[in-house]
PyMOL CGO cylinders between C-alpha atoms (Angstrom):
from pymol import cmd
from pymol.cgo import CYLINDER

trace = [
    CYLINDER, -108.93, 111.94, -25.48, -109.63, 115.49, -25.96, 0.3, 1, 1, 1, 1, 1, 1,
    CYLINDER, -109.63, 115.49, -25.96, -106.07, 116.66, -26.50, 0.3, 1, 1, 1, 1, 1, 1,
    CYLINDER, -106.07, 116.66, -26.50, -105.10, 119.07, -29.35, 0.3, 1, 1, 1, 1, 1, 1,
    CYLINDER, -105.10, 119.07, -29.35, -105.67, 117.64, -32.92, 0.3, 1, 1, 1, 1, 1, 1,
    CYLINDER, -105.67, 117.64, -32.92, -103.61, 118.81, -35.37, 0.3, 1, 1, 1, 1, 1, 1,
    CYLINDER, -103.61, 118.81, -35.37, -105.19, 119.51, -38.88, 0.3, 1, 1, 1, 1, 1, 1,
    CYLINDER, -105.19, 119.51, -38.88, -104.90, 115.71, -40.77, 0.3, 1, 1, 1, 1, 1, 1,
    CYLINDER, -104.90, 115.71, -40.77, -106.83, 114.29, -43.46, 0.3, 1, 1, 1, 1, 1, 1,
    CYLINDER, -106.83, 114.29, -43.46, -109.72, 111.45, -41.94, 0.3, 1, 1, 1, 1, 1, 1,
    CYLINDER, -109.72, 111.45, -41.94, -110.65, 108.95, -43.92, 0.3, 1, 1, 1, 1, 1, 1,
    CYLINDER, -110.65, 108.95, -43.92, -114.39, 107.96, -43.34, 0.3, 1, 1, 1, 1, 1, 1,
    CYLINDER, -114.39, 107.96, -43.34, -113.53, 104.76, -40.94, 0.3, 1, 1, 1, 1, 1, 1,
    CYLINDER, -113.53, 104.76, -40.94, -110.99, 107.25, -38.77, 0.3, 1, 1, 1, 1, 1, 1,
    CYLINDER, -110.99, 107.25, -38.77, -114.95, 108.61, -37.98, 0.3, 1, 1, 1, 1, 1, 1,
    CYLINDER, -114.95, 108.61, -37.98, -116.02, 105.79, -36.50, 0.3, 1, 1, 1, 1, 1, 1,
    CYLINDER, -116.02, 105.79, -36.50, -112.84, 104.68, -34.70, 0.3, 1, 1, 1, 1, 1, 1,
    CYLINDER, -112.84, 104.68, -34.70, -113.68, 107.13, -31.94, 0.3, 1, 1, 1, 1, 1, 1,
    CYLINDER, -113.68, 107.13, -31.94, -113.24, 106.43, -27.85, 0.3, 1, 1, 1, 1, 1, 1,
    CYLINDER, -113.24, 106.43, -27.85, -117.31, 106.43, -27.85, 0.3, 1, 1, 1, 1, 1, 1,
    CYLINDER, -117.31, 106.43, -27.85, -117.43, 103.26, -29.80, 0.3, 1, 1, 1, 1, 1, 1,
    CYLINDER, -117.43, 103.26, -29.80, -115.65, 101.00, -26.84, 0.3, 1, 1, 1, 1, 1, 1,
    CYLINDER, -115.65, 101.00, -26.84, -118.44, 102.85, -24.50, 0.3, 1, 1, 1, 1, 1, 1,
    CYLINDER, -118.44, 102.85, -24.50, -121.39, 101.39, -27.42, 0.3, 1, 1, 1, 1, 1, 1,
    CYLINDER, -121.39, 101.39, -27.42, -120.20, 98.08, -27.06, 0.3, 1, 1, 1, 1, 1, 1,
    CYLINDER, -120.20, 98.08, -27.06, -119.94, 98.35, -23.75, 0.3, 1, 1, 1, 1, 1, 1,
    CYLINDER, -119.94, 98.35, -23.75, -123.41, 98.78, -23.13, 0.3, 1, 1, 1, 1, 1, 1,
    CYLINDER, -123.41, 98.78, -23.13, -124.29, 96.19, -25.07, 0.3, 1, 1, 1, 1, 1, 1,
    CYLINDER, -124.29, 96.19, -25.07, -122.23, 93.64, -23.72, 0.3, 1, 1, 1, 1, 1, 1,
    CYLINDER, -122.23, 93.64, -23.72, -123.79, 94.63, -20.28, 0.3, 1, 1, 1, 1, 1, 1,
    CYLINDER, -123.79, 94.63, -20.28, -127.13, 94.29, -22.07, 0.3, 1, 1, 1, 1, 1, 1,
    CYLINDER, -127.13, 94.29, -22.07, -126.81, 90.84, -23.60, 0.3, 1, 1, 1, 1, 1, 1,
    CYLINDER, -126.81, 90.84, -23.60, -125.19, 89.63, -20.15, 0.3, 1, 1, 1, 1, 1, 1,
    CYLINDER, -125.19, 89.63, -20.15, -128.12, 91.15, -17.60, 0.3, 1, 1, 1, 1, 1, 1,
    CYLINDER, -128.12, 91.15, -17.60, -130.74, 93.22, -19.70, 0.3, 1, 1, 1, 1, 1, 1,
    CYLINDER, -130.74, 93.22, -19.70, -132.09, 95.72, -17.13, 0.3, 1, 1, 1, 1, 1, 1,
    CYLINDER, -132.09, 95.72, -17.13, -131.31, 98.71, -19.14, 0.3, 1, 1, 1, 1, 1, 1,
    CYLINDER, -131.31, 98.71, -19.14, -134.86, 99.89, -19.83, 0.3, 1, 1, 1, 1, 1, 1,
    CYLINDER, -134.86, 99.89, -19.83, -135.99, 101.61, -22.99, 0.3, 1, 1, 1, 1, 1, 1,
    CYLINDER, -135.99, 101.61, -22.99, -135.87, 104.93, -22.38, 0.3, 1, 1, 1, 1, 1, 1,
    CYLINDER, -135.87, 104.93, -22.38, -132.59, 104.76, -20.97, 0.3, 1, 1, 1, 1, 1, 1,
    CYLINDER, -132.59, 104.76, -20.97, -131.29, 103.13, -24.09, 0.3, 1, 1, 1, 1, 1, 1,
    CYLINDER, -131.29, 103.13, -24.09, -132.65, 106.31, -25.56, 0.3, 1, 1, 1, 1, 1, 1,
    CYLINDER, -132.65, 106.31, -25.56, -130.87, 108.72, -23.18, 0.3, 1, 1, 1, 1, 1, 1,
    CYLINDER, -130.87, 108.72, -23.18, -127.21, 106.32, -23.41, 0.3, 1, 1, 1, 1, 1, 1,
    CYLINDER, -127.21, 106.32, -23.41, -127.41, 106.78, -27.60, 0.3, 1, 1, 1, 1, 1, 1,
    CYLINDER, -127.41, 106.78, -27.60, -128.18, 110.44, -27.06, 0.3, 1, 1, 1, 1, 1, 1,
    CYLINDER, -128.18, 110.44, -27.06, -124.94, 111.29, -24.71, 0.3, 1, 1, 1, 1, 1, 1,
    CYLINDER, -124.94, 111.29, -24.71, -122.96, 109.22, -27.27, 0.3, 1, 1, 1, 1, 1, 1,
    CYLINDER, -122.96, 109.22, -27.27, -124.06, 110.79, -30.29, 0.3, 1, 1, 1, 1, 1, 1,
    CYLINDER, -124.06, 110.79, -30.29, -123.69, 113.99, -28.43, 0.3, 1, 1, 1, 1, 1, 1,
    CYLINDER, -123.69, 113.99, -28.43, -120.62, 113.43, -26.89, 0.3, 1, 1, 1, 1, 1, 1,
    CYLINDER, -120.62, 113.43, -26.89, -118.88, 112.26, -30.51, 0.3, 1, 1, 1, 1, 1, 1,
    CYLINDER, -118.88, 112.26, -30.51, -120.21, 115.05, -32.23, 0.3, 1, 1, 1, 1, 1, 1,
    CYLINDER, -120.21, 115.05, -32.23, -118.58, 117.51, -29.45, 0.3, 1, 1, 1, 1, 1, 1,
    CYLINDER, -118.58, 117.51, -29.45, -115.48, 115.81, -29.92, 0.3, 1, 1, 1, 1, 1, 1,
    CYLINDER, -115.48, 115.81, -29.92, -115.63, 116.49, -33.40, 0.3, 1, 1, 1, 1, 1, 1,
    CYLINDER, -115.63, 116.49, -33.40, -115.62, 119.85, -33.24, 0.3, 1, 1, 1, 1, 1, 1,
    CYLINDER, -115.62, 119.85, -33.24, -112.41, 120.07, -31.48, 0.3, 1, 1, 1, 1, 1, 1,
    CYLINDER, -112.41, 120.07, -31.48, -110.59, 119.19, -35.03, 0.3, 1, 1, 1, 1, 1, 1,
    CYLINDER, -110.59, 119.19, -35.03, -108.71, 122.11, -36.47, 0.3, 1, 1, 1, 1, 1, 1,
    CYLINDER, -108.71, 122.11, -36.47, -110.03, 122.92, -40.02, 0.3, 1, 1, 1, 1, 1, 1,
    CYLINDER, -110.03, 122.92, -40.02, -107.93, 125.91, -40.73, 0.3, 1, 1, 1, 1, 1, 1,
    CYLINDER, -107.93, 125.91, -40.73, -104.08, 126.70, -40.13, 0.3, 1, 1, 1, 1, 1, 1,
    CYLINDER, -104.08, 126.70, -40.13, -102.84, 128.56, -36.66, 0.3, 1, 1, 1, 1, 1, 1,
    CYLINDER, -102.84, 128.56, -36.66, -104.12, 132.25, -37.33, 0.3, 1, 1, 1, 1, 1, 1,
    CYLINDER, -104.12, 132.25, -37.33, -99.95, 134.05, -37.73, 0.3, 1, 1, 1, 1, 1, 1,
    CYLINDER, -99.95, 134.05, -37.73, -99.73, 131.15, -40.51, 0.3, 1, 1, 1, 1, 1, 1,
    CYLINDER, -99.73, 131.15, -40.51, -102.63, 131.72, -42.23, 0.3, 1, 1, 1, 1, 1, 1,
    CYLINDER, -102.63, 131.72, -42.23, -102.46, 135.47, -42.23, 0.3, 1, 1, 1, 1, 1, 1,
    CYLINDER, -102.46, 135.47, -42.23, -98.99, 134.88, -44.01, 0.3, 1, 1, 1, 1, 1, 1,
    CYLINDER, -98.99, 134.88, -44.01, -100.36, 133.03, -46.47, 0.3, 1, 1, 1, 1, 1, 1,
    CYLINDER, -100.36, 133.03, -46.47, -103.44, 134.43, -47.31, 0.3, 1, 1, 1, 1, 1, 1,
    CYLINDER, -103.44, 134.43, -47.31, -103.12, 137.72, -45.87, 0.3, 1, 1, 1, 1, 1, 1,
    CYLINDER, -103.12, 137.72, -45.87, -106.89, 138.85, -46.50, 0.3, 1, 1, 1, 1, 1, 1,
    CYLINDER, -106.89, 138.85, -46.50, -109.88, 137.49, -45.16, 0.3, 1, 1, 1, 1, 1, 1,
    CYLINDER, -109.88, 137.49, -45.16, -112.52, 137.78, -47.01, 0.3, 1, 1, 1, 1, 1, 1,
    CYLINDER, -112.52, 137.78, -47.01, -116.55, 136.83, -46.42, 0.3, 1, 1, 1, 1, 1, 1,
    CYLINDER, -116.55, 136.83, -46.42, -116.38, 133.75, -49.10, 0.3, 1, 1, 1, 1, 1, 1,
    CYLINDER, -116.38, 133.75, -49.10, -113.41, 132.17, -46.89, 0.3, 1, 1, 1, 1, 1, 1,
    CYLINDER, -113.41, 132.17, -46.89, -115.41, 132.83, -44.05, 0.3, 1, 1, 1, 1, 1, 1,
    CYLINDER, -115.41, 132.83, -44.05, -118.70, 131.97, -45.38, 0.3, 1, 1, 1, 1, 1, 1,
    CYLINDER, -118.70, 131.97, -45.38, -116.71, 128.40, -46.45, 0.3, 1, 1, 1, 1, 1, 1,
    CYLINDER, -116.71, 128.40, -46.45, -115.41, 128.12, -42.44, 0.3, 1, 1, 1, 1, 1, 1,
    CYLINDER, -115.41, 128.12, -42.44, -118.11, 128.37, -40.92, 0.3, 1, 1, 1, 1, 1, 1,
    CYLINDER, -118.11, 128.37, -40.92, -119.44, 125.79, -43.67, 0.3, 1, 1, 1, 1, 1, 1,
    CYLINDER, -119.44, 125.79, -43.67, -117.15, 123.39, -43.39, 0.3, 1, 1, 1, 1, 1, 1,
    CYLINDER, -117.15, 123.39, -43.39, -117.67, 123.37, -39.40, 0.3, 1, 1, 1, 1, 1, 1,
    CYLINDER, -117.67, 123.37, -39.40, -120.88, 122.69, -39.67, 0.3, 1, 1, 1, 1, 1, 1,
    CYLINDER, -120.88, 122.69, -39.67, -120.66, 120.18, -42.21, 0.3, 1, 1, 1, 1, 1, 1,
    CYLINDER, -120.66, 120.18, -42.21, -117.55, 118.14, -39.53, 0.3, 1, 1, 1, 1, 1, 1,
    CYLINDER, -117.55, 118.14, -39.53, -120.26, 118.40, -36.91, 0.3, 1, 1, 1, 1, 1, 1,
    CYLINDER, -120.26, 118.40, -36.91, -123.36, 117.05, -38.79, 0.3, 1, 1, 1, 1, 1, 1,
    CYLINDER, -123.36, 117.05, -38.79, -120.91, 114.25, -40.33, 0.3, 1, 1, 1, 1, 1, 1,
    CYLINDER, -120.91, 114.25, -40.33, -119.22, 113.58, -36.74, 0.3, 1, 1, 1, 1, 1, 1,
    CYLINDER, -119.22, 113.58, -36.74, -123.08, 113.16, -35.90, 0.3, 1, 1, 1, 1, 1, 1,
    CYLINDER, -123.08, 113.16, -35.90, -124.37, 111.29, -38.74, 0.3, 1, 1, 1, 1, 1, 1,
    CYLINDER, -124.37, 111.29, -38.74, -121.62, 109.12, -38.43, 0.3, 1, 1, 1, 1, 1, 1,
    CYLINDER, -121.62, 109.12, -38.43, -122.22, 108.23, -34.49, 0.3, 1, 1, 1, 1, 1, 1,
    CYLINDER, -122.22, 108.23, -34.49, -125.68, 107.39, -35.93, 0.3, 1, 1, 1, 1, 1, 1,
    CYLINDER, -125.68, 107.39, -35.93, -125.04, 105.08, -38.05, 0.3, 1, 1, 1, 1, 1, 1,
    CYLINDER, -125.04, 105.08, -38.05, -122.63, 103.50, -36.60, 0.3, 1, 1, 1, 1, 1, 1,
    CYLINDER, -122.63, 103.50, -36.60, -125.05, 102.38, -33.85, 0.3, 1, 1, 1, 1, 1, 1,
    CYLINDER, -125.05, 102.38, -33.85, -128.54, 102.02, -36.08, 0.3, 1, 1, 1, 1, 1, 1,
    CYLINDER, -128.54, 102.02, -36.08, -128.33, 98.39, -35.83, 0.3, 1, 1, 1, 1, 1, 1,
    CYLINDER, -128.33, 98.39, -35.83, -127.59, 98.11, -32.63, 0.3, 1, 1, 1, 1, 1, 1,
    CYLINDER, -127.59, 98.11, -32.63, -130.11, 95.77, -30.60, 0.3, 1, 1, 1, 1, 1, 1,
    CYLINDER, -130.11, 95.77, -30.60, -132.72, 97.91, -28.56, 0.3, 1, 1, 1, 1, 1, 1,
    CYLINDER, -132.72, 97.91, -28.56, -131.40, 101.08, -30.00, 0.3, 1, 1, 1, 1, 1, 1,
    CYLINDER, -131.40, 101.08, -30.00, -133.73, 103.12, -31.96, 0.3, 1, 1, 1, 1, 1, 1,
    CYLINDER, -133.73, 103.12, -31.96, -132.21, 106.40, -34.47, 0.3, 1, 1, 1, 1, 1, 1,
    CYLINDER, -132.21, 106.40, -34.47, -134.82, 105.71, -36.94, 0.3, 1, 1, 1, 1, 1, 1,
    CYLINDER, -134.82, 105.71, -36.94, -137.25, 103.73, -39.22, 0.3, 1, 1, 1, 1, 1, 1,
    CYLINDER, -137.25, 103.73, -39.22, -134.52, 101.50, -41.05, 0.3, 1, 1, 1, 1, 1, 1,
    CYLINDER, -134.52, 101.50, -41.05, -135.55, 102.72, -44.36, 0.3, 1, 1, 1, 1, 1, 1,
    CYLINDER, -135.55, 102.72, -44.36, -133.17, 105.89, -43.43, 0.3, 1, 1, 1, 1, 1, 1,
    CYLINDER, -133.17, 105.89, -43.43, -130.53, 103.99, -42.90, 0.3, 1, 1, 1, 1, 1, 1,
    CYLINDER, -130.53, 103.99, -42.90, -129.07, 104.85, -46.54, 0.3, 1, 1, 1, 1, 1, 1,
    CYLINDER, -129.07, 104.85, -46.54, -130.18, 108.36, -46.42, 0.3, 1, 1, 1, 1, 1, 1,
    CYLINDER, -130.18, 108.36, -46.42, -128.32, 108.90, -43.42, 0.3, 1, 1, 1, 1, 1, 1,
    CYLINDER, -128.32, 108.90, -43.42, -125.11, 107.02, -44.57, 0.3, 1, 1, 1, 1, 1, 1,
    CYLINDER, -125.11, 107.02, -44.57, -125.15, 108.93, -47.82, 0.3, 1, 1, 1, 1, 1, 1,
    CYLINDER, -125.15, 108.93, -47.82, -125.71, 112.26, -46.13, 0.3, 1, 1, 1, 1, 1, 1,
    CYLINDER, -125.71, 112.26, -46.13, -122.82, 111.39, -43.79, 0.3, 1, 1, 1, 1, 1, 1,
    CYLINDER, -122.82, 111.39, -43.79, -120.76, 110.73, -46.87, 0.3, 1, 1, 1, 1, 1, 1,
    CYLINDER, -120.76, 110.73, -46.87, -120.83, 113.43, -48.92, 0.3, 1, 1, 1, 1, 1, 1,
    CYLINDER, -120.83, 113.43, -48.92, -120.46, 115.52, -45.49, 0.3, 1, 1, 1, 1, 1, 1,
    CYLINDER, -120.46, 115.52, -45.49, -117.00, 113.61, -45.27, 0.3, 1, 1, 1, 1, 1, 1,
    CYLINDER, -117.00, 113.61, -45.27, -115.97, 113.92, -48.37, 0.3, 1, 1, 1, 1, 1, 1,
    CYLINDER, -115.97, 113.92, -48.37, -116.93, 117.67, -48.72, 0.3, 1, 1, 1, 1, 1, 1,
    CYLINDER, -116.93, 117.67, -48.72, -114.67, 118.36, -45.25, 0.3, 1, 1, 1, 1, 1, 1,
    CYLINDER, -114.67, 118.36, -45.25, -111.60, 116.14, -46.42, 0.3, 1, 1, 1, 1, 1, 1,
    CYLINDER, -111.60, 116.14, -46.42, -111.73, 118.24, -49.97, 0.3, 1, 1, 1, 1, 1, 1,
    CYLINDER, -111.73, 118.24, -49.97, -111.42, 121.25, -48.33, 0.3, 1, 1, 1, 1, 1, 1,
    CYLINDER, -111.42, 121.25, -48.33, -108.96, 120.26, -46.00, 0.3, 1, 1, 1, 1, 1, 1,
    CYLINDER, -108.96, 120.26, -46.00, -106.89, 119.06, -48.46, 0.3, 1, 1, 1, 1, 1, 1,
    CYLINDER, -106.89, 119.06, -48.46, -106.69, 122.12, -49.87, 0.3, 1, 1, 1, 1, 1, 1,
    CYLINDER, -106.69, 122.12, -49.87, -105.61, 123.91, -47.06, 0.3, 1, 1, 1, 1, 1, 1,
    CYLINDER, -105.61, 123.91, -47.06, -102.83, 121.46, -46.79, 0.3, 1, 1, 1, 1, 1, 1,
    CYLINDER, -102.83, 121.46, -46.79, -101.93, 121.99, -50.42, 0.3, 1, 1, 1, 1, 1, 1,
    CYLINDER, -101.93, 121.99, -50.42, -101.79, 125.37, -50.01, 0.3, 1, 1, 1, 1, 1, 1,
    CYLINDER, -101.79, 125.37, -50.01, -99.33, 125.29, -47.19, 0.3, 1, 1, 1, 1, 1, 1,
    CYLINDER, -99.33, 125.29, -47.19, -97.18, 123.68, -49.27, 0.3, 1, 1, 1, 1, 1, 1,
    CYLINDER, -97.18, 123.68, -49.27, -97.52, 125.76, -52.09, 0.3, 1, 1, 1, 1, 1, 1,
    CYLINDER, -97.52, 125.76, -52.09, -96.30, 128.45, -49.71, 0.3, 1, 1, 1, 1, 1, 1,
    CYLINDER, -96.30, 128.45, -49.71, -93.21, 126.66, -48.73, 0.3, 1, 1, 1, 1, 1, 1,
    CYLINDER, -93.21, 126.66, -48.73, -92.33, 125.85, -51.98, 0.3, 1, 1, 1, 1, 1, 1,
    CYLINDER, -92.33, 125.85, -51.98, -93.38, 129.78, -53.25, 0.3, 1, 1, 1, 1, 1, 1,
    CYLINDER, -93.38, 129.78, -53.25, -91.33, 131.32, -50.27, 0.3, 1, 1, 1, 1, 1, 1,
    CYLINDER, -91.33, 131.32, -50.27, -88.06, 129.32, -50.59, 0.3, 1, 1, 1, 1, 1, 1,
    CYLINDER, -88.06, 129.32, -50.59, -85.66, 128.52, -47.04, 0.3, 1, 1, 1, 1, 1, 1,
    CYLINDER, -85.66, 128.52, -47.04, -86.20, 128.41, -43.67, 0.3, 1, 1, 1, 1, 1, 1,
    CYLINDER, -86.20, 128.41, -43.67, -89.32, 125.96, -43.34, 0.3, 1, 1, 1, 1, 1, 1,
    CYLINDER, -89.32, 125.96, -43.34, -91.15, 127.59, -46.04, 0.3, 1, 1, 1, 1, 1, 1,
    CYLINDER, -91.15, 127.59, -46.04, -90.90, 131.27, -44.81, 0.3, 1, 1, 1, 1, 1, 1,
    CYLINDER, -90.90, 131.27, -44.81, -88.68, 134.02, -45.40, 0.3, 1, 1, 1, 1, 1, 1,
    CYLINDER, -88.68, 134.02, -45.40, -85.93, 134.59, -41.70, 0.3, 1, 1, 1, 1, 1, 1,
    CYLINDER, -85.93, 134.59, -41.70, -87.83, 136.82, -39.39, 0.3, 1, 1, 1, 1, 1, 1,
    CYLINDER, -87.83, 136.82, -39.39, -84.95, 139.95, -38.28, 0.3, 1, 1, 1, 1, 1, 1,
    CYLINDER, -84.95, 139.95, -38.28, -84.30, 138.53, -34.95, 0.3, 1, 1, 1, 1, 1, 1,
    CYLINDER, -84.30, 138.53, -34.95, -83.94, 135.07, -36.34, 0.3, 1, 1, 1, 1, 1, 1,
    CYLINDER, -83.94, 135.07, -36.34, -80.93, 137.12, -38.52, 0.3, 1, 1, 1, 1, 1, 1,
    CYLINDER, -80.93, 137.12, -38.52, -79.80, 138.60, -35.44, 0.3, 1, 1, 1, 1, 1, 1,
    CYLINDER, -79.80, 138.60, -35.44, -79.41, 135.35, -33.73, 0.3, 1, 1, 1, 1, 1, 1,
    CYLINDER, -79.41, 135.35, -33.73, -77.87, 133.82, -36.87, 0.3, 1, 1, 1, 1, 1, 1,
    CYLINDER, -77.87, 133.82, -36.87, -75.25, 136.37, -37.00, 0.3, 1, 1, 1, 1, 1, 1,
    CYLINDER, -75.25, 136.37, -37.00, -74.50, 136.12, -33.16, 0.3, 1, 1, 1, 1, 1, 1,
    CYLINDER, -74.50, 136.12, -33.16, -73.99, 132.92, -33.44, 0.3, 1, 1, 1, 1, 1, 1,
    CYLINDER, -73.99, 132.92, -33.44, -71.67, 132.91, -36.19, 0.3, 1, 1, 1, 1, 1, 1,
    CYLINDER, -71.67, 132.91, -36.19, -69.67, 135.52, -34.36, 0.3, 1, 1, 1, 1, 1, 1,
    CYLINDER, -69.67, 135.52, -34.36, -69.14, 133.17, -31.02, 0.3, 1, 1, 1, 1, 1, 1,
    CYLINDER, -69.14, 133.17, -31.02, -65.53, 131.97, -30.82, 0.3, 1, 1, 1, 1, 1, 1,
    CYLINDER, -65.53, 131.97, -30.82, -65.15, 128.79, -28.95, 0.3, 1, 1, 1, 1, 1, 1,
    CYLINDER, -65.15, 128.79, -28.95, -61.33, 128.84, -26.67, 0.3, 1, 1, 1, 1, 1, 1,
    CYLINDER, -61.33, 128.84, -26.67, -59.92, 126.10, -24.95, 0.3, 1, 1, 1, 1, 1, 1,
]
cmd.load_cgo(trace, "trace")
């Protein structure tokens, strides 16, 4: 569950296909079966999972692994940050606004008046589509770099990597 991501595109339905929506149905299955969940509990249950989605969220990678990204943009500059730190926020409030919605109808629950039901959605949305934009740029841009540097997995050979290369060729095999 809360193993390493790597950095992927989501589509908006890879959102709600999290491990917390098995524990939402859950709970209402339990509900329908013996109701004795009482209101305020209901309260505290979509709390934790709206919390605990939103946390998971924020385990995604947005960026590339630091030594890769310093190759291929070697400065960092306070746009690029300004536009990491944005995008983080904006997978968190979409991880949340998602988890939301995805239980606003839910019997008992209460998120809000239904009238900001399409407020919400929309919000969560252009949040989504906002992160997946920039992502895709990052990807794009690490395969501009391959393509710009040429052999080896898209980088230039490191000097030990010739060292071993030329070690290697110089191994005679006797039988």
């Amino acid at each position: 569950m809360f193993r390493p991501h790597t950095l992927r595109q989501y589509t908006y339905p890879d959102r709600f296909a999290t491990w917390g929506l098995v524990f939402v149905w859950v709970v209402v299955f339990v509900e329908q079966l013996a109701p004795f969940l009482s209101q305020n509990l209901m309260y505290v249950l979509t709390i934790v999972y709206v919390g605990l989605t939103t946390f998971y969220g924020t385990s995604r990678p947005l960026s590339l692994p630091p030594e890769l990204d310093a190759r291929l943009r070697p400065s960092i500059g306070l746009r690029r940050r300004c536009m990491s730190w944005a995008m983080r926020v904006a997978n968190t409030l979409c991880d949340a606004t998602s988890a939301a919605c995805s239980v606003f109808f839910v019997q008992k629950v209460f998120v809000a008046p239904v009238p900001y039901f399409a407020p919400l959605l929309i919000l969560s949305v252009t949040l989504h589509c906002f992160v997946e934009l920039r992502v895709e740029q990052i990807i794009l841009s690490l395969h501009r770099g391959k393509r710009e540097r040429g052999s080896f997995g898209g980088r230039g050979f490191q000097p030990e990597e010739v060292r071993q290369l030329v070690s290697i060729e110089t191994v005679n095999i006797e039988n």
